[in-house]
N, C-alpha and C positions, 0 to 999 in steps of 0.2 A: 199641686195639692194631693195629687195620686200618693207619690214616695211619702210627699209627710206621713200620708195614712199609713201607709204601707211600715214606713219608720216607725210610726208610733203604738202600732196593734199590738207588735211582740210586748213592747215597752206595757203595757195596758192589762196584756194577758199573763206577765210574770209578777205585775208589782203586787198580788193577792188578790187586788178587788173584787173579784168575782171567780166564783169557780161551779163545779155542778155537782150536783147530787139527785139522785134518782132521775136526771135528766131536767130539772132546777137549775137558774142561775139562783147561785147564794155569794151573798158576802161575805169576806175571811173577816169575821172577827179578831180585834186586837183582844188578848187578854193577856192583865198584867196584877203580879199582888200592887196592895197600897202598901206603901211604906209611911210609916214604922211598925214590922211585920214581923212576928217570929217565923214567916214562911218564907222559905228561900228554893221551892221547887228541887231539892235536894232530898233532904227529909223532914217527915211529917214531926212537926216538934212534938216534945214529949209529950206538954199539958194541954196536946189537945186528939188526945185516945180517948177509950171511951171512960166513964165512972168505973169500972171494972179493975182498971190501968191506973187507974188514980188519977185522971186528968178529968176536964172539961170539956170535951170538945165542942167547936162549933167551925162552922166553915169560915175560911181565911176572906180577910176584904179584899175585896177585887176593885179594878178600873176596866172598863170595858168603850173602845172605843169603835169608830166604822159602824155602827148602825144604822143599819137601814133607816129611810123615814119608812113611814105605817106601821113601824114597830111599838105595840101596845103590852107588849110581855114580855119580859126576861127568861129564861127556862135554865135553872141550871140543874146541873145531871151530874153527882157525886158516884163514878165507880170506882171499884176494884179490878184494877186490870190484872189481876195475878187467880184469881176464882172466875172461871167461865161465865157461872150464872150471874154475877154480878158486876161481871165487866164492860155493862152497855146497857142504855137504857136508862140509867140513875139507880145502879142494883143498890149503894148503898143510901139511895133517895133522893128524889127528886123536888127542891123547891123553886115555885114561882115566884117574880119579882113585877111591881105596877110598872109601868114604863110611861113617860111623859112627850116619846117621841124626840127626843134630842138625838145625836149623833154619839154621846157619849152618857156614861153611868156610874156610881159607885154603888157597886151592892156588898150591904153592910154585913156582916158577921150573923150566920144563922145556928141559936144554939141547937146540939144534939141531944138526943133523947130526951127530948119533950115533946109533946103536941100545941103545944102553946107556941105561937109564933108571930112576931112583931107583926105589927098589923101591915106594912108595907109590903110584906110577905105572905104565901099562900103556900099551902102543900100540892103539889101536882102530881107525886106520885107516893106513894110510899117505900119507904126501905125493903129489901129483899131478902135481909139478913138473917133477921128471925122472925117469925109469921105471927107469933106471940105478941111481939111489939114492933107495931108497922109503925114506926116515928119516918116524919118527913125526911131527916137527916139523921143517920147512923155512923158514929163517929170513927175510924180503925180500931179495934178492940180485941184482942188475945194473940192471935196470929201474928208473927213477926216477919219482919222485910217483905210483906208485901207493898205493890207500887198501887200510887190512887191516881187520880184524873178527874179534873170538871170539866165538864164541855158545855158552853153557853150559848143557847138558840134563841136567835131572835124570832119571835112570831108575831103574828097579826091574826088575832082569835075575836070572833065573829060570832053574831047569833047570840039566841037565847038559852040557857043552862041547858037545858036538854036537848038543843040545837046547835051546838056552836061546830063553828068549823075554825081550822088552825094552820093558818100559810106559815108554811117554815119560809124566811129571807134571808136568815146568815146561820151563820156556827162559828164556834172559835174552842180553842182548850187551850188548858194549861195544864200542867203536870205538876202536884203535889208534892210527890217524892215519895222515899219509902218509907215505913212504919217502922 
């Protein structure tokens, strides 16, 4: 019984399951587009810069698998890794997603520069971009070749509105690509 264990640890501690942060166990999030997707983690497609650019943007569907149970909240966090101040955190906005506790998710397409947001969805942080217009999601706009990033945290948020407390359980990213 010993060796099996011993066999199996490594096998346990590479396959992602689990990893740490800030001294956390969390779980590696799967994160993958849905197909049929003009995002290919290469580059950000055209018609989806900001009105500026002539596009639309809103954020790609995603599949999100490996979550935790007690996971009551999706957190995804739209940065710009190429601009300091908006490369962490959700510099170019952060929205939340309800969650039903399943092991897996589809989080559907959130449009950019509005405040309006499907109801299955919430705003969690604002944009960093321009302080003028704090939209939930701020789409790539003017700036060229720079590289974007989601990172998807699962949490289990607690208490009451002016109360609540928020156990981070996983994380996962996926990479955009460039503008």
């Amino acid at each position: 019984m010993k060796k099996l264990f011993l066999f199996l640890l490594p096998l346990f501690l590479l396959s992602g399951c689990a990893y740490y942060k800030n001294g956390q166990p969390l779980t590696l999030l799967s994160v993958k587009f849905m197909h049929p997707s003009d995002w290919n983690g290469k580059a950000v497609p055209a018609n989806q810069g900001c009105r500026a650019q002539g596009g639309q943007g809103s954020t790609p569907p995603l599949y999100i698998s490996r979550i935790p149970p007690q996971t009551n909240l999706l957190i995804m966090e739209i940065n710009n890794l190429d601009v300091p101040s908006l490369a962490t955190g959700g510099g170019q906005g952060s929205v939340g997603f309800y969650h039903n506790g399943e092991s897996t998710a589809v989080l559907l397409p959130i449009p950019g520069e509005t405040y309006i947001l499907p109801t299955f969805a919430f705003e969690e942080k604002a944009s960093r971009v321009n302080p003028s217009k704090p939209y939930p999601y701020m789409p790539p706009c003017i700036e060229k070749k720079q590289r974007y990033s989601i990172t998807i945290k699962a949490v289990r948020r607690t208490g009451s509105f002016d109360k609540q407390e928020t156990l981070l359980l996983g994380e996962g990213e996926i990479y955009l690509g460039k503008y």
